[in-house]
Structure formats: C-alpha cells, structure tokens
C-alpha positions as CSV (number, residue, x, y, z in Angstrom):
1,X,-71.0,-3.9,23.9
2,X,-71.6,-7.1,21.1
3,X,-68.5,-8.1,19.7
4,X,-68.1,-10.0,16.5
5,X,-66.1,-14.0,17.9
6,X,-64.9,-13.6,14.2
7,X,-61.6,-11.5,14.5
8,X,-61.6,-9.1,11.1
9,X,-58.6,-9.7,8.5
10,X,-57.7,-7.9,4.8
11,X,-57.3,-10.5,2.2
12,X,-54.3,-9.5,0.0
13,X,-56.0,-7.0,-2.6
14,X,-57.3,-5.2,0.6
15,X,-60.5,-5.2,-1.0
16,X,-62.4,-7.3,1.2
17,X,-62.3,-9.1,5.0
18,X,-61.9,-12.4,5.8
19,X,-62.4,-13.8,8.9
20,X,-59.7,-16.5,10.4
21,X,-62.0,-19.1,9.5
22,X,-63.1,-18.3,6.1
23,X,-59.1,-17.2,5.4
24,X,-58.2,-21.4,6.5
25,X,-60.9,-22.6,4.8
26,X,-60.3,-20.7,1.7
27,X,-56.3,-19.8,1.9
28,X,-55.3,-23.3,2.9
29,X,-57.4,-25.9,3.9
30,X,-59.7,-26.1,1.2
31,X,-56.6,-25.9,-0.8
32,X,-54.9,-28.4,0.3
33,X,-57.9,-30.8,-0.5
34,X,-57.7,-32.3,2.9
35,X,-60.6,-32.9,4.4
36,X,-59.5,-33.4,7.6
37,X,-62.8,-33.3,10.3
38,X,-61.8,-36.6,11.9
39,X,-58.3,-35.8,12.0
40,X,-59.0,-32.9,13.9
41,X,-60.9,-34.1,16.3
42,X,-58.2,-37.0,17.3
43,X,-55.2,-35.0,17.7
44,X,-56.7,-33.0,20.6
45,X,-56.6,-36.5,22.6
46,X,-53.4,-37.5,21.4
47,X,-51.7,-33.8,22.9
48,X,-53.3,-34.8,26.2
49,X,-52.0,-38.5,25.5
50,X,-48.2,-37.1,24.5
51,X,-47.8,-34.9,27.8
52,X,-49.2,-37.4,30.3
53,X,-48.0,-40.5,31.7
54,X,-50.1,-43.4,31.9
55,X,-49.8,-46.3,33.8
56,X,-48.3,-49.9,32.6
57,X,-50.1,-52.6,31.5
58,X,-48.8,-55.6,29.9
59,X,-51.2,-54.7,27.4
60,X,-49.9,-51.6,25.1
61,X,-52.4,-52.2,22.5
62,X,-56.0,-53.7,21.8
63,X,-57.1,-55.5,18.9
64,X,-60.8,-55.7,19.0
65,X,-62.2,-58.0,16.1
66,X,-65.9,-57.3,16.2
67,X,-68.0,-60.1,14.4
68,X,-71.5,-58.5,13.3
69,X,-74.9,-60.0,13.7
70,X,-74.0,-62.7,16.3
71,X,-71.8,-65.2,15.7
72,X,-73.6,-69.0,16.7
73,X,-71.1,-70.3,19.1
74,X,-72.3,-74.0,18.6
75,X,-71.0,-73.8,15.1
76,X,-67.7,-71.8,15.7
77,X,-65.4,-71.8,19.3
78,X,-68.2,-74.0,21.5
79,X,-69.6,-77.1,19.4
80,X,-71.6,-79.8,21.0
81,X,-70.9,-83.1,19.1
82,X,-72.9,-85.3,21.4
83,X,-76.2,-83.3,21.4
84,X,-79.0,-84.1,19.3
85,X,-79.1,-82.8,15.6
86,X,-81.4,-80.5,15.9
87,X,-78.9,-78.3,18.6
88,X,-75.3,-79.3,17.5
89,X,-75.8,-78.4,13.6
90,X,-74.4,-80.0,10.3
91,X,-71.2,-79.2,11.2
92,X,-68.3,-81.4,12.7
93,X,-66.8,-80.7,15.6
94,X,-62.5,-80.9,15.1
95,X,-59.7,-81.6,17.9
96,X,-57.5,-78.6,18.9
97,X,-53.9,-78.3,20.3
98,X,-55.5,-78.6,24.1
99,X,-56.4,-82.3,24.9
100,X,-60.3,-82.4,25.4
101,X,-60.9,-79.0,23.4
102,X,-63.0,-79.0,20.3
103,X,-63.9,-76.5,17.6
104,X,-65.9,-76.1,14.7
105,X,-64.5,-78.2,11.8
106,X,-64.5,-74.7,9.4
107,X,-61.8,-73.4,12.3
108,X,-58.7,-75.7,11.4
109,X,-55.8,-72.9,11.9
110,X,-57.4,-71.8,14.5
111,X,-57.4,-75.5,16.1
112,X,-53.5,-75.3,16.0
113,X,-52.8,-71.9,17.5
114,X,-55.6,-73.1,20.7
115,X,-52.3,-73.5,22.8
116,X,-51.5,-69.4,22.6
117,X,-55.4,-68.3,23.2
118,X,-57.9,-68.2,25.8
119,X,-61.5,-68.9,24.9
120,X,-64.3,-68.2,26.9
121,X,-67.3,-70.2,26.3
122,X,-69.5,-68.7,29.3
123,X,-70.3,-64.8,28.1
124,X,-73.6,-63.6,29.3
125,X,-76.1,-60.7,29.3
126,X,-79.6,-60.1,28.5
127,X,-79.8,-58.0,25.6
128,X,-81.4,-59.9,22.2
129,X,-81.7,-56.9,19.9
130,X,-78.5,-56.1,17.6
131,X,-77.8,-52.7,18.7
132,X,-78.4,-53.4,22.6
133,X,-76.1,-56.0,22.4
134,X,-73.2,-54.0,20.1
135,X,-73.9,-51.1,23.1
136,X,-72.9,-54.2,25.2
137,X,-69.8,-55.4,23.6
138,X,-68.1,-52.3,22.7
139,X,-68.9,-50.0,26.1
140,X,-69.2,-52.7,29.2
141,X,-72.8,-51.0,29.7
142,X,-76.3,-51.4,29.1
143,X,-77.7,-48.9,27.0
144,X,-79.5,-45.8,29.1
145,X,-82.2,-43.5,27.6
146,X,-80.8,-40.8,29.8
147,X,-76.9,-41.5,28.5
148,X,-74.9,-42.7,25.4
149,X,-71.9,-43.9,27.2
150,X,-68.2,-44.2,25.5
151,X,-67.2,-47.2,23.8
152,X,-63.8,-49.0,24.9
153,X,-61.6,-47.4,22.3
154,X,-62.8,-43.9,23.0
155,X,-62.1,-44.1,26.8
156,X,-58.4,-45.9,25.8
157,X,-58.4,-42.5,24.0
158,X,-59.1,-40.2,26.6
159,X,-56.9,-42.0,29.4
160,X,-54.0,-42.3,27.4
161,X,-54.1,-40.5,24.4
162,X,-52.2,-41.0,21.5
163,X,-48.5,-42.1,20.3
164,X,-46.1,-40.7,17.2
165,X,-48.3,-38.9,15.1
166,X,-50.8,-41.8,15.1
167,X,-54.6,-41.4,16.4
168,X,-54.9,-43.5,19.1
169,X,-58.2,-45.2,18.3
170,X,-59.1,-46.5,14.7
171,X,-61.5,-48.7,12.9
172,X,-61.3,-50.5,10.4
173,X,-62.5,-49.9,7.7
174,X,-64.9,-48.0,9.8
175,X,-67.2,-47.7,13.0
176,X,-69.6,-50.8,13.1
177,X,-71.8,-48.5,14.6
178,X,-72.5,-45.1,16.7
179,X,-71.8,-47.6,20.1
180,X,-68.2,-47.7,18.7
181,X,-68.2,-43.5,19.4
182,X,-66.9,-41.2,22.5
183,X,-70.7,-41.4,23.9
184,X,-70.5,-38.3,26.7
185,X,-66.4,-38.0,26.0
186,X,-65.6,-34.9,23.9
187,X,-65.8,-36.3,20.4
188,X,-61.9,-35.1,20.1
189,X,-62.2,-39.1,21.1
190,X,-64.0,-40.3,18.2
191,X,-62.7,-43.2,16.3
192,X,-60.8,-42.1,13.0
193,X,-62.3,-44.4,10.3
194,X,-60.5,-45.3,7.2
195,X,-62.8,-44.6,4.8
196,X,-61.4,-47.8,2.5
197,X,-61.6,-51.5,3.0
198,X,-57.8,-52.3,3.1
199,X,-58.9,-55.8,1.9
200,X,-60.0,-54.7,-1.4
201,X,-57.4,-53.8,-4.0
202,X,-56.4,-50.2,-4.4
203,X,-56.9,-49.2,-0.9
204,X,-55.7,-45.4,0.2
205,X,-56.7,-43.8,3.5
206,X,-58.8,-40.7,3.5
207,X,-57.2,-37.8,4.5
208,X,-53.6,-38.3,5.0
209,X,-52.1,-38.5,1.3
210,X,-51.3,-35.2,-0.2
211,X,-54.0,-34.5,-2.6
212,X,-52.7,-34.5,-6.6
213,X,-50.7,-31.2,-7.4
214,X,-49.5,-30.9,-4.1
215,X,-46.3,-32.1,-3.3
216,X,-44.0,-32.3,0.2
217,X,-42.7,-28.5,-0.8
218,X,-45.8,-27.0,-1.8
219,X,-47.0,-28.9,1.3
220,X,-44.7,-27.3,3.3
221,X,-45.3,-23.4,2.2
222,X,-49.1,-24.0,3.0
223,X,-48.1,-24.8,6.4
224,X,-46.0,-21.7,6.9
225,X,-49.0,-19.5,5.3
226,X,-51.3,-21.0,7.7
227,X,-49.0,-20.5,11.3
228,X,-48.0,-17.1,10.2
229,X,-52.4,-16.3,9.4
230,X,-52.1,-18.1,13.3
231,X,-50.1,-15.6,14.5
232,X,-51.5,-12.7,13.0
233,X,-55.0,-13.6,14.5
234,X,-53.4,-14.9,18.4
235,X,-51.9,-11.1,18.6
236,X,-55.8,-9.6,17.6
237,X,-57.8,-11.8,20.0
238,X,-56.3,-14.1,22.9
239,X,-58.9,-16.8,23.4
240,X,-58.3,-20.1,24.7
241,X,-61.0,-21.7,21.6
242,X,-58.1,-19.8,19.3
243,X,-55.1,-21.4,20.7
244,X,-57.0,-24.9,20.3
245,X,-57.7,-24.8,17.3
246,X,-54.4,-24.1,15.9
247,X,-53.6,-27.1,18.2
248,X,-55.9,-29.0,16.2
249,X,-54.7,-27.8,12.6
250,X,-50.9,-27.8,13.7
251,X,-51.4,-31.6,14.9
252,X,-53.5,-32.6,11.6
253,X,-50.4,-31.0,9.6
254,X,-48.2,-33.3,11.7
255,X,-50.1,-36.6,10.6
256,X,-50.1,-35.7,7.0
257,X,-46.2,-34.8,7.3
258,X,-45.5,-37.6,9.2
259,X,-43.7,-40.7,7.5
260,X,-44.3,-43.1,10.0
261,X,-48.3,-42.2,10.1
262,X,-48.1,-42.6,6.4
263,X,-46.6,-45.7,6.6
264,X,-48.4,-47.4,9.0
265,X,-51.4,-47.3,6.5
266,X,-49.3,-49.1,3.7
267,X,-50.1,-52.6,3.2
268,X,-47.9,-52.7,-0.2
269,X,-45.2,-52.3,2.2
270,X,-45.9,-55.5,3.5
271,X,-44.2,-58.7,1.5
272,X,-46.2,-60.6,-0.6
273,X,-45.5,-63.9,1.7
274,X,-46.9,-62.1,4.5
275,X,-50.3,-61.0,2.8
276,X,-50.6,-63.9,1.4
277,X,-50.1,-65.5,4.8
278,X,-53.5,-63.5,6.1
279,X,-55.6,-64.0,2.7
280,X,-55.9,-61.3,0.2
281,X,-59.3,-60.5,1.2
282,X,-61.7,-59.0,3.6
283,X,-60.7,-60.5,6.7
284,X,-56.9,-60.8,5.8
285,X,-56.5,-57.3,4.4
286,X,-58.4,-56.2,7.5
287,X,-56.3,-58.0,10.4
288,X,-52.9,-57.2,8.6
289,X,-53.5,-53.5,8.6
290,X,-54.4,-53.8,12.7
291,X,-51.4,-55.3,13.0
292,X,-48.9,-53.0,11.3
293,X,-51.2,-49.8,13.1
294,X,-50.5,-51.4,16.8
295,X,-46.6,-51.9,16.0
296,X,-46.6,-48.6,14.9
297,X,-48.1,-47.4,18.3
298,X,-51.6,-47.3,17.3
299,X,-53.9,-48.1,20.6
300,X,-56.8,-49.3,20.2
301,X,-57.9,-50.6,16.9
302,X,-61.2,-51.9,16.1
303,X,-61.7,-53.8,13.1
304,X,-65.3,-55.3,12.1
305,X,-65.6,-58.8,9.4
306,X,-68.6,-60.3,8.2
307,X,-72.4,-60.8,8.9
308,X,-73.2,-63.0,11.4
309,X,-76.8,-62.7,11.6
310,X,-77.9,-66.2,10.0
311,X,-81.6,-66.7,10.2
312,X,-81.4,-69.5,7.7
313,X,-79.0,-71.3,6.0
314,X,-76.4,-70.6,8.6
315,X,-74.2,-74.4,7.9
316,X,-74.1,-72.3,4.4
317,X,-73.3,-69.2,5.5
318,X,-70.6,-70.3,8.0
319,X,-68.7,-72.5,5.4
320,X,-68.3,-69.2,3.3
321,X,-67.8,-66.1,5.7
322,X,-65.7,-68.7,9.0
323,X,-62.7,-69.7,6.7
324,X,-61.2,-66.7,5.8
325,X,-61.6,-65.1,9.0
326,X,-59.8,-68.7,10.5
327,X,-57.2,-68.2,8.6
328,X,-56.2,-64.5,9.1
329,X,-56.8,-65.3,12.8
330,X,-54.3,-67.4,13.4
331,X,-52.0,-65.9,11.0
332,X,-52.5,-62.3,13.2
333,X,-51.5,-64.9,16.1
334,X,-48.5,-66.2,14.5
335,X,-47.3,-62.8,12.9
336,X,-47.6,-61.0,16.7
337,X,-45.7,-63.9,17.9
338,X,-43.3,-63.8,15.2
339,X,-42.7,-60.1,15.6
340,X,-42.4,-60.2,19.5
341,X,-46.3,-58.1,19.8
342,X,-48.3,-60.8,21.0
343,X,-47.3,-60.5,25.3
344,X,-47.8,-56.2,24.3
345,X,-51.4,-56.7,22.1
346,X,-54.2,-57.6,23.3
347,X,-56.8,-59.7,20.9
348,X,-60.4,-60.2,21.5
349,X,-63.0,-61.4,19.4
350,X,-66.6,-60.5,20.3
351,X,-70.2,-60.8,18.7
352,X,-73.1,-59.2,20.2
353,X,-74.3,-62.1,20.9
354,X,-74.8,-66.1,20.3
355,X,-77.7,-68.2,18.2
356,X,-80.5,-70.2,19.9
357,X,-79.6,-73.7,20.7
358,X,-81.8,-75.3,18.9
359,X,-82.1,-75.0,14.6
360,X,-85.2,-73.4,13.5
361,X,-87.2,-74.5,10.5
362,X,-85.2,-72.8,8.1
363,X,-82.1,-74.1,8.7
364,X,-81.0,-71.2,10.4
365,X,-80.7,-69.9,14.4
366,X,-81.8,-67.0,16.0
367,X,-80.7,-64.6,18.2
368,X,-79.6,-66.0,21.8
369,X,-77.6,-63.4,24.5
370,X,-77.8,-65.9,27.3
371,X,-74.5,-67.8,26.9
372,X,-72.0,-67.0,24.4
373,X,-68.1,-67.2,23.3
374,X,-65.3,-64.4,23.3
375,X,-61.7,-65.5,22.2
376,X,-58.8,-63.3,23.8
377,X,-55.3,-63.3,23.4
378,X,-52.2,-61.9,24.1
379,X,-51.9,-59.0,26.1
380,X,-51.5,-60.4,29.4
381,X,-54.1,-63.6,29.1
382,X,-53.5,-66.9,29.8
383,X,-52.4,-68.8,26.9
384,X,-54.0,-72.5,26.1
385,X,-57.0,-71.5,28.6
386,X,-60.9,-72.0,28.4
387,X,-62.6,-70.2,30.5
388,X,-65.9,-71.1,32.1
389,X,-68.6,-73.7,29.8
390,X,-72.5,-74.0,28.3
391,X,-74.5,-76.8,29.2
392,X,-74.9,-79.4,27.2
393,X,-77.4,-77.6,24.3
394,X,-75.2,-74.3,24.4
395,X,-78.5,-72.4,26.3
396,X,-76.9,-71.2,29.7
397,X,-73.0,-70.9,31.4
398,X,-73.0,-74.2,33.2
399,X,-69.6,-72.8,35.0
400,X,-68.2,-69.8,36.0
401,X,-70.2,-67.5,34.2
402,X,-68.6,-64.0,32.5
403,X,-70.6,-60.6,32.5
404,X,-69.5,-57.9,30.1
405,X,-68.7,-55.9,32.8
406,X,-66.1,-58.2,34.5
407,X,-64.9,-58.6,30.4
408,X,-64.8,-55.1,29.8
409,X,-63.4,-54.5,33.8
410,X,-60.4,-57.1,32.4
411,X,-59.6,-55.4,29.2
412,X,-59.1,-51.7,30.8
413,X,-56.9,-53.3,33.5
414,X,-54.7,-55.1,31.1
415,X,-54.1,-51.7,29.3
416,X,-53.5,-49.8,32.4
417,X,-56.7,-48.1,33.1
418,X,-58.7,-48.3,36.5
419,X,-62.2,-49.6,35.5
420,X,-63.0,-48.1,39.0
421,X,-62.3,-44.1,37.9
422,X,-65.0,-42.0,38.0
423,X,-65.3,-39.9,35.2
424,X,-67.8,-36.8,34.8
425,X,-70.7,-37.1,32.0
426,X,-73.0,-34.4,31.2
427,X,-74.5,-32.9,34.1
428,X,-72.0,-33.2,35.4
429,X,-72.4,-36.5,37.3
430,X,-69.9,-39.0,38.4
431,X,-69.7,-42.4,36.1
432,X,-67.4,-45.0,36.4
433,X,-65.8,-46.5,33.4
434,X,-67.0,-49.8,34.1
435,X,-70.0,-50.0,37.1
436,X,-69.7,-53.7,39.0
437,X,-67.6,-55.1,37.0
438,X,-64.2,-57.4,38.3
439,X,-61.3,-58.0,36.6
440,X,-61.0,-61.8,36.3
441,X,-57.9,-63.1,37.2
442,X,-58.4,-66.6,36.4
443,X,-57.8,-66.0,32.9
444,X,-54.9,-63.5,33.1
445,X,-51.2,-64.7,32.8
C-alpha cells in the first residue's frame, strides 16, 4: 500500500494539516529568519567529529591562504636578480632573515619572519588552465571527467569532524570555487561560507545572529516549539531520515545559541592594535578572522586574497595587491607565535600556478604550472627552510622537485590523517585520499 513520507499533523485551529516539514518551515524556521542550509549541512560532520577520536598531529588546524589567478613566483617568494631583464622583472630582489635567501622587494615583513617559514620554490604539475590547476591545489588530484573529488578541507571534515559548536571547515569570505567543495563526500562536508568580507567595514556572518525581533528568550521558546513538533512526529513515524534531521536542526540551534561560535566571528572583539597590526583591509581583515576561527577550534579554514592573473602590467599590479597581503602575513605569523598557535596551525600559501619566465609584450606574464612556489608554516614544518629550487630563468625545479600529491600527502599527515585511506566514492569504488603521493619529511620539524 503507498504511503504518504510526509507524516500528517493538525495545525492549532484544527482546520487544516501540516506536514512536519511545512509545520518547521512555517512554525519556526521561517520564523526565526534563519536561513540556515549551510549550517545544516555542517553539523552532521561535526556529530560524527564530536563522538570519534582522531589521531594526533602536530597540526590541529590548517590555514590555507589561496592566491587566485597564479601568483608569478619570480616577482614574489623566488626572484632571479642575476637573469636577464626580460625574465627577472622590474622588481628588486631584497635580503631575508636566512643568509643567501632573497625575496621580492614588495615582501619586506615577510623578509623578517623567513627564519619561522618554509618556502618551497620547486612545486610542479602540468595543468595551465585556472580551474585545472585550483582542482590541483585544493584536492591533491587531477581533475577526472568520471569524478569530482573532495577538496582538503572537506576530507579534514569528514575524518575529524568538528569542535565546540564550530563547523569544522570555513572559507573565507567564501569558496574560491566548486574545487573547494566535498566532491563525492556527503555535502554534510561542504564548506560554510561567510557570506561577508570581514575586511570591509560592517561585517556580520550570515546565519548565526538572531534576526531583529528575536531575542535570546524568544529564541529559546522557538526551540522548545520545535523539539516538542520533534517529538510529536518521532512517536507517528520512526525513520532513521527523521532522527537526522532533528540532528541537523538541533545542532544548527546549538551554533546560533552558542557564545563561543558567535564570538569567534567577532573581529570588534579584537583590539584596535591588533587590527591594525594585520591592515584594516582585505587581506588583514581576512587573515585575522582565520586566526581567531582556528583558536577557537575551527579546522580547516580556507581564506582566498586577490587576483593574481596578471597578463599585463603585472610590476603594477604586484606593487598594489603584494603589500597588504605582506603585511598581514607576517603579522598572522607573529600573532600565532605570540599566542602560542603557530607549532598547532598549519599555514600554507598556494596559487594554482606560476607565470612564464620570460615578460611578454605587454608587460605582463602568462600562465606557467611547471615550477612554482608554496610557503608553509607552522604546524609541524621546518622553520627557516627552503625547499627544493628553479633554474636560473624560474622555467623548471632544478632540485628536488615537489608534486601536489607529495604536498597534499604532507598536509593530511601533519593533521593526523592517513593520505593512504581508502575511502568509497560513488559506485562504490575504493579511492584513496591522496593516490602516489609521499609525505616529505625533509621539510617537516
């Protein structure tokens, strides 16, 4: 016999039924305002995260700062003062902390915190289109026809889930892109995006204030309404889909509740010394709020700054998007030091991929995915470290050479996850989180 999924239900005048849905989306949800899709789908992964127990790394969180377009690595962390014009660019080249070690003249703070970072000047893989590459950088994979596999946050997400109230994977101020998603993962391990550039003025998260007219007490009666509608419903129909979703709206109830969740989204908490310290802008705004989500237990953070893809006019370009990013940098360096974070976060700063070694004709360089730089920190990595080299025109790795596999292989194994688990997409068939890739120990502590 067809049954109805919908369980029936009187609405108060008795005059009509409502199913459970449409008695949360009308009854409660929709009046609370909230909104609340992403949150939803994140606090499935962090109950499985809560109830398990993962393994140690000395990593307990990941900053990823993802530069889009393709950073030139001549004219940033790998310059070649002593080639010809035409390949080393307008720009000087400036000493660093590390005797020997140069970088680009627009990267001065940077320069002085060299002795606390690693940077590797010998990233390779053979992808020249934007969105092969970002597939690249944020999953450890080559993109497959036949697959969209998870990015690094989302797979954080599933193996370990999340911490106090917080979603374990976030990006700010949102996903760079549909590679930065749970791929063949549940989407309960979607990224939650912020919906707000915390480096503009006026910045509130979507979704987890109370909307206006709604305070902590009305707040609070909404929340008994809807468990006792939860109960009513579990006695009609036992259903495993039932008991999940009141999972899901009883954990989104606990974010927006929470005071440490709220808090770890408030930047005006922050002193004014301290945001001024970052740079009240894009990049500072941006870095700041990563660091107060991963002392707050946030995972995996993923924050995105600027546009890298300079064509022409990139000695232009660079002197107005590099500076503020050097300088919230190295103050995210100095602050995790300061606060005792650095040896528990781990930092990296990726691109898709580098420039052509040689300047074209207008003054610009174009897209290059044969050698390339990636800056890491903290976290378990080696500090005062360069890993690997380019020849002499930044074209090819002239020494020990780094795949994004062995990259990605490293960043799961500092965080406590096996890059060698198999895990079951679609199918199902077995895939393991990272295929042929090493973790490099020459660059860990």
């Amino acid at each position: 016999m067809h049954r109805d999924p919908t369980p029936p239900g009187l609405c108060p005048s008795g005059g009509c039924r409502l199913g459970r849905r449409q008695f949360l989306q009308v009854g409660c949800i929709a009046g609370l305002g909230l909104g609340l899709d992403a949150f939803f789908r994140i606090r499935r992964a962090q109950a499985a995260g809560e109830e398990a127990s993962p393994r140690e790394g000395p990593a307990r969180s990941v900053i990823h700062i993802f530069l889009p377009g393709g950073m030139a690595h001549q004219d940033s962390f790998d310059p070649k003062p002593y080639s010809p014009l035409e390949y080393r660019g307008e720009l000087r080249a400036i000493p660093t902390k590390l005797d020997g070690v140069q970088l680009s003249e627009l990267l001065p703070r940077t320069a002085s915190i060299a002795d606390k970072i690693t940077i590797c000047r010998s990233v390779s893989h053979g992808e020249a289109d934007h969105d092969r590459g970002t597939h690249n950088m944020f999953t450890g994979y080559r993109p497959s026809p036949a697959l969209v596999y998870p990015s690094m946050g989302s797979i954080v997400s599933h193996e370990l889930g999340g911490r106090k109230n917080l979603p374990p994977y976030v990006c700010i101020p949102n996903p760079p892109s549909t590679f930065a998603g749970p791929g063949y993962l549940s989407s309960a391990h979607a990224p939650f995006g912020l919906g707000a550039d915390p480096g503009r003025g006026g910045f509130v998260v979507r979704d987890l204030a109370l909307p206006p007219g709604v305070d902590d007490a009305r707040f609070a009666r909404r929340r008994s309404l809807l468990e006792a509608v939860n109960r009513h419903f579990q006695e009609k129909e036992k259903s495993d889909a039932i008991e999940a979703t009141d999972s899901f709206y009883r954990r989104a109830y606990d974010l927006i509740a929470s005071k440490d969740a709220r808090s770890a989204f408030d930047l005006e908490a922050e002193p004014a010394a301290v945001r001024d310290e970052y740079g009240r802008n894009e990049a500072g705004g941006r870095m700041l709020l990563a660091r107060r989500l991963v002392a707050a237990g946030v995972r995996f953070v993923s924050l995105s700054y600027g546009g890298w893809d300079m064509h022409q006019g990139i000695r232009d370009g660079m002197r107005s998007g590099l500076p503020p990013f050097d300088r919230a940098f190295a103050a995210l360096i100095g602050d995790l030091e300061r606060t005792g974070l650095l040896d528990s976060t781990l930092v990296m700063v990726s691109s898709e991929f580098g420039r052509t070694p040689k300047m074209n004709g207008t003054g610009g360089r174009d897209h290059w995915p044969k050698v390339f730089s990636v800056v890491l920190a903290g976290g378990g990595i080696k500090k005062g470290h360069v890993h690997g080299s380019s020849d002499t025109t930044a074209t090819e790795p002239a020494s020990d050479p780094l795949s994004v596999e062995d990259l990605a292989a490293t960043v799961y194994h500092l965080i406590g996850i096996d890059p060698d688990k198999v895990l079951h997409a679609p199918g199902p068939r077995p895939i393991a989180i990272v295929k042929d890739g090493k973790v490099r120990k020459e660059i860990l502590a």
